[in-house]
Phi, psi and omega in degrees: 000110177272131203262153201225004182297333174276000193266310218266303189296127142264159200288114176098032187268307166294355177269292169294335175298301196291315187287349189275324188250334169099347185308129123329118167311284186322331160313296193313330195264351210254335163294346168267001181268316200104348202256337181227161161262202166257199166249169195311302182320298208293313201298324217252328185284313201279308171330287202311311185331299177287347177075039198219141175276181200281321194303312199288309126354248194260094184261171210272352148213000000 
């Protein structure tokens, strides 16, 4: 499953993403990495953020 977050993020996205949603900026980049997946929750607060389905995000191939 490839994170599509880096496609998506602008330079201060991540700052503002993490005070909005409560997400740790170390989650986010580590999900924007590629190195963890999220938890559902985290997946659906970041969806909503972007105005994006989970799918759009982490789609399933």
């Amino acid at each position: 499953m490839k994170c599509k977050l880096n496609e998506i993020l602008k330079p201060g996205d991540i700052t503002r993403l993490s005070e909005k949603t409560g997400i740790h900026r170390n989650s986010i980049t580590r999900y924007k990495e590629n190195e963890r997946l999220p938890r559902i929750d985290h997946a659906y607060l970041i969806a909503d953020y972007f105005n994006k389905t989970v799918y759009d995000i982490w789609p399933p191939k």
